[in-house]
C-alpha positions as a Markdown table, in Angstrom:
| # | Residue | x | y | z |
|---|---|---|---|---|
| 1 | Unk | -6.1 | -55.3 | 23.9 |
| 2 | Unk | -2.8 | -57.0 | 24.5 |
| 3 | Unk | -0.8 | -59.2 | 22.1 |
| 4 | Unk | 0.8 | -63.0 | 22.3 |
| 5 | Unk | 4.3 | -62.2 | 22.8 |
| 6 | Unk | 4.7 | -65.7 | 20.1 |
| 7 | Unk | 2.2 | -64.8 | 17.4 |
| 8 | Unk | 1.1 | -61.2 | 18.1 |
| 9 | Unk | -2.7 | -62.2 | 17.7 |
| 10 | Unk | -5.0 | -59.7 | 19.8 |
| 11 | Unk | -5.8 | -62.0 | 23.1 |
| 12 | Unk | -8.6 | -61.0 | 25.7 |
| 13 | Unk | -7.4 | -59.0 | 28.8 |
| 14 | Unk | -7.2 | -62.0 | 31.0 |
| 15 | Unk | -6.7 | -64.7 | 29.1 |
| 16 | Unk | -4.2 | -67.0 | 30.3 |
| 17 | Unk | -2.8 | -68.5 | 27.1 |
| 18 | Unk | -3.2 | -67.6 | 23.4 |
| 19 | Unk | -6.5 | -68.8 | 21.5 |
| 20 | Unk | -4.5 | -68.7 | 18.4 |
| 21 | Unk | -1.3 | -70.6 | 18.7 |
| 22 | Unk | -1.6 | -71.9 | 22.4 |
| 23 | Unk | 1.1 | -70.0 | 24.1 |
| 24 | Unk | 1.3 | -68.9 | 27.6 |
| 25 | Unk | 0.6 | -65.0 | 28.4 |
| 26 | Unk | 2.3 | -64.8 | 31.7 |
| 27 | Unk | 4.2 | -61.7 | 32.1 |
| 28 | Unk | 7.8 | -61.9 | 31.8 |
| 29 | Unk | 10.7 | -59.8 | 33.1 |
| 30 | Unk | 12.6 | -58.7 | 30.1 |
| 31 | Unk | 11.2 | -57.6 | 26.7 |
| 32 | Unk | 11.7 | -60.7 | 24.2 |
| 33 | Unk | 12.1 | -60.8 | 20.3 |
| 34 | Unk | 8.6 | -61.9 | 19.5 |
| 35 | Unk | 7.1 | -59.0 | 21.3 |
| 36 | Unk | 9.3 | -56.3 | 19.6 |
| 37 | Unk | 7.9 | -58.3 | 16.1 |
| 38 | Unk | 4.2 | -57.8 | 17.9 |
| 39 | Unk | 4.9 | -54.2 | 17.8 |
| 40 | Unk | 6.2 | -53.9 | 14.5 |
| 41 | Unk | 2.8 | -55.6 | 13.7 |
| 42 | Unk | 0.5 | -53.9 | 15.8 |
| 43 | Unk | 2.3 | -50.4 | 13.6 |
| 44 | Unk | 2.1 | -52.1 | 10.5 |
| 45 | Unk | -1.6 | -52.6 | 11.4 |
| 46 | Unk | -2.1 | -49.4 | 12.3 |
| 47 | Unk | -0.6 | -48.3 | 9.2 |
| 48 | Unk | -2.6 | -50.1 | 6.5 |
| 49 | Unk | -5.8 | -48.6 | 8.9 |
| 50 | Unk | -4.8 | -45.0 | 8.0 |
| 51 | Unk | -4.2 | -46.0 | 4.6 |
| 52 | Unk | -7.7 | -48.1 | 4.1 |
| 53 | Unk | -9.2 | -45.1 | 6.2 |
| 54 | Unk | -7.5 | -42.4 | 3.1 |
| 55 | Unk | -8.5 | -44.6 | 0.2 |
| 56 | Unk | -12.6 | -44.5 | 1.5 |
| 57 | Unk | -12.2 | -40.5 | 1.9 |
| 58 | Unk | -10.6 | -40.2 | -1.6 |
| 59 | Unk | -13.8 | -42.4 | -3.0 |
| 60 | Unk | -15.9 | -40.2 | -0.8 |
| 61 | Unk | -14.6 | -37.1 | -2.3 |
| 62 | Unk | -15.7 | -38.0 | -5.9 |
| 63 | Unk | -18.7 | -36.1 | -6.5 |
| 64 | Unk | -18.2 | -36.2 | -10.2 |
| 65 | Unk | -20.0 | -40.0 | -11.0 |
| 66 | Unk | -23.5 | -37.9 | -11.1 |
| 67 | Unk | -22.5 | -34.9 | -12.8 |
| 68 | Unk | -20.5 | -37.3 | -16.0 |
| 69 | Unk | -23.8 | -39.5 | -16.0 |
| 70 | Unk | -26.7 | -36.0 | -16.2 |
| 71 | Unk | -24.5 | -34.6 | -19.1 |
| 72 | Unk | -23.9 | -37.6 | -21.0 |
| 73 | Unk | -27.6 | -38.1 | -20.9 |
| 74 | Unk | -28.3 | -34.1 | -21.8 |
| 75 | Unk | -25.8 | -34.7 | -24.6 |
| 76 | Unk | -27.8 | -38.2 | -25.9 |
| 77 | Unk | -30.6 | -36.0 | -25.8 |
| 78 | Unk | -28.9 | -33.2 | -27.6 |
| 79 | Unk | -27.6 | -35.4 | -30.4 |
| 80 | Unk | -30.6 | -36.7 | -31.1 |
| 81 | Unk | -32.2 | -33.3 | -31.7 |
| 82 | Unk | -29.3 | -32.2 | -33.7 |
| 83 | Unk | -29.3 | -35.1 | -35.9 |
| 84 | Unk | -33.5 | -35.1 | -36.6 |
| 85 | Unk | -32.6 | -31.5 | -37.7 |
| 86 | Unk | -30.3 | -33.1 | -40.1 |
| 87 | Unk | -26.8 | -31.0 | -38.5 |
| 88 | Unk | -25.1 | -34.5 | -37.9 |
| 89 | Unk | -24.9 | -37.3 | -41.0 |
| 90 | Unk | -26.4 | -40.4 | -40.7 |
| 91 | Unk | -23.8 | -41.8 | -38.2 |
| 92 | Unk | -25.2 | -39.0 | -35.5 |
| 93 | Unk | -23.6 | -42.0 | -32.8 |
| 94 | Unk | -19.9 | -40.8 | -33.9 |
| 95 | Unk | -20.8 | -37.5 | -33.0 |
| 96 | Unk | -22.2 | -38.9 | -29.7 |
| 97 | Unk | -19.3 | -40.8 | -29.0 |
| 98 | Unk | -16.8 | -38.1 | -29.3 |
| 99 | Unk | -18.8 | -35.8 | -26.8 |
| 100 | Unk | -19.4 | -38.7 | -24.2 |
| 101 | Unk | -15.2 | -39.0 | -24.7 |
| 102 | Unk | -15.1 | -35.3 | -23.9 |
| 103 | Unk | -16.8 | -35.3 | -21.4 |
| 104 | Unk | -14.7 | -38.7 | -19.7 |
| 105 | Unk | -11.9 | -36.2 | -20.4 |
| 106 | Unk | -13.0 | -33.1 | -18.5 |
| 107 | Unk | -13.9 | -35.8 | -15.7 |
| 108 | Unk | -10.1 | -36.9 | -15.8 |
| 109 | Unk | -9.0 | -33.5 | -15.6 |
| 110 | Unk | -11.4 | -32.7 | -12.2 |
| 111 | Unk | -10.2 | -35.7 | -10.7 |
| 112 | Unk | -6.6 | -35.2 | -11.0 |
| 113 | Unk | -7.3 | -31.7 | -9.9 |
| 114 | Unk | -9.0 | -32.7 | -6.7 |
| 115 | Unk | -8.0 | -36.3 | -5.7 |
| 116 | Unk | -5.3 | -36.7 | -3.7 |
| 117 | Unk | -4.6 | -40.2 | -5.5 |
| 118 | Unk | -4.1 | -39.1 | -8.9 |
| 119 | Unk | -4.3 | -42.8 | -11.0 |
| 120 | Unk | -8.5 | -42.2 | -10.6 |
| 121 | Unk | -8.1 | -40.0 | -13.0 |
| 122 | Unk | -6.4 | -42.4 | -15.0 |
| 123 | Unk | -8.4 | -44.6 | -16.3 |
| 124 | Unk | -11.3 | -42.0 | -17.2 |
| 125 | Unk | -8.7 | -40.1 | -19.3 |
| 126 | Unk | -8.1 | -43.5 | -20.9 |
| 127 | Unk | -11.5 | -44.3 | -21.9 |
| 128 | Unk | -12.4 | -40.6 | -23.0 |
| 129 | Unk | -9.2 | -40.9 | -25.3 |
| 130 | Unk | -10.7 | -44.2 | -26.5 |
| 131 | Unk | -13.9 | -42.3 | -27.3 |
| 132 | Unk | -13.0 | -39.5 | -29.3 |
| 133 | Unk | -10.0 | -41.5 | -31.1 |
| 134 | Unk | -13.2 | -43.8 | -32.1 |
| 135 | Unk | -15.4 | -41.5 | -33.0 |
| 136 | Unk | -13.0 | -39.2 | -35.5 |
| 137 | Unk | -12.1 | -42.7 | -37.0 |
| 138 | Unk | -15.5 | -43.3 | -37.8 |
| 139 | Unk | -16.2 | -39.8 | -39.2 |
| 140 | Unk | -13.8 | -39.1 | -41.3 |
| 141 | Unk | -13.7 | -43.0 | -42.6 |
| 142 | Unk | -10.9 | -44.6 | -41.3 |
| 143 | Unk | -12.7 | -47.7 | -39.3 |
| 144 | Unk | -10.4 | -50.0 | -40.7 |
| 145 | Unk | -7.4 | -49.4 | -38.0 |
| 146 | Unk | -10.5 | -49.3 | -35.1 |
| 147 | Unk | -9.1 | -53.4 | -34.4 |
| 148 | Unk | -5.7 | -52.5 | -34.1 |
| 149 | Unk | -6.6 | -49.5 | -31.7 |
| 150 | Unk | -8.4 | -51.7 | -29.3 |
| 151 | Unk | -5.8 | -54.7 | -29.5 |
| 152 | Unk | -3.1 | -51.9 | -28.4 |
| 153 | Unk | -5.2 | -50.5 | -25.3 |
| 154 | Unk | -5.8 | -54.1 | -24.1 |
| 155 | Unk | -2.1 | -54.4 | -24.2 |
| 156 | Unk | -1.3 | -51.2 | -22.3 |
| 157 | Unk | -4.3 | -53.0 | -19.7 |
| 158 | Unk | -2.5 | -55.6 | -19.1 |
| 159 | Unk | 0.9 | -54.2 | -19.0 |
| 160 | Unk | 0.2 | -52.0 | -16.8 |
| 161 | Unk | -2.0 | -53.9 | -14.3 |
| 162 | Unk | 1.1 | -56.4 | -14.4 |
| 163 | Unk | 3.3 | -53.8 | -13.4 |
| 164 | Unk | 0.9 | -52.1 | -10.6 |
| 165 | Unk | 0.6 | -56.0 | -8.7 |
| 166 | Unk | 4.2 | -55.9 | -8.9 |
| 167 | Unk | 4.9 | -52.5 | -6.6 |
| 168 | Unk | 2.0 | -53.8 | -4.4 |
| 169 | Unk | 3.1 | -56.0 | -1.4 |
| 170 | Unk | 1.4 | -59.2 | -0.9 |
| 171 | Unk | 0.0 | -60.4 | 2.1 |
């Protein structure tokens, strides 16, 4: 489809002005300004395309959702068993906790092995740290320093979501 040599809005084959800003689409001799910024848009375009069309592979390519969910499950199911035959303490969740954090860890480490954008693996290796840092604290008794823990990840949240709008362009 061609573009208004004014706006660079797609117009119709034979349409005889623009539907967007009004401007006449008769053909003129020499190339103007406006239609060398229509192709610098139409690239532009073309290049957030490629770049919408690469993030929906990468979340394609993540197989590892099912996989983290069936072992986390297996491992409930395991911790329970271990703790009814009395191999965990009473706090059998702590134990839970830490392997449902190493498991978010392995995750982490598959991701950044196989996606080509590496900050999915990010977050996961985030939260799995957050797991097992949580569940040590509780077993060996030091749940007094869990607030502060929490209160220093939500910083590092923020922080860095800050920072990431920052290096992303606006529209």
């Amino acid at each position: 489809m061609p573009y208004c040599p004014k706006c660079g809005s797609e117009v119709a084959l034979d349409a005889q002005f623009c539907p967007k800003c009004g401007a006449s689409l008769a053909v003129t001799a020499a190339p103007s300004v406006p239609q060398r910024v229509t192709v610098e848009r139409r690239e532009k375009g073309e290049k957030h395309e490629k770049r919408e069309k690469g993030e929906k592979q990468e979340k394609s390519g993540d197989r590892t959702g099912p996989i983290v969910g069936g072992l986390i499950l297996i491992w409930l199911g395991v911790s329970f068993y271990l703790s009814r035959l009395n191999y965990f303490s009473q706090q059998w969740w702590t134990y839970f906790v830490i392997g449902v954090g190493v498991i978010l860890i392995i995750q982490a480490a598959i991701r950044y092995a196989t996606l080509p954008y590496k900050g999915a693996a990010a977050w996961t290796l985030v939260g799995g740290v957050i797991l097992v840092i949580v569940g040590f604290a509780s077993v060996y008794g030091v749940q007094d320093w869990w607030w502060l823990i929490f209160v220093l990840i939500g910083l590092l949240v923020i922080v860095s979501g800050i920072n990431a709008s920052r290096r992303s362009p606006r529209p």
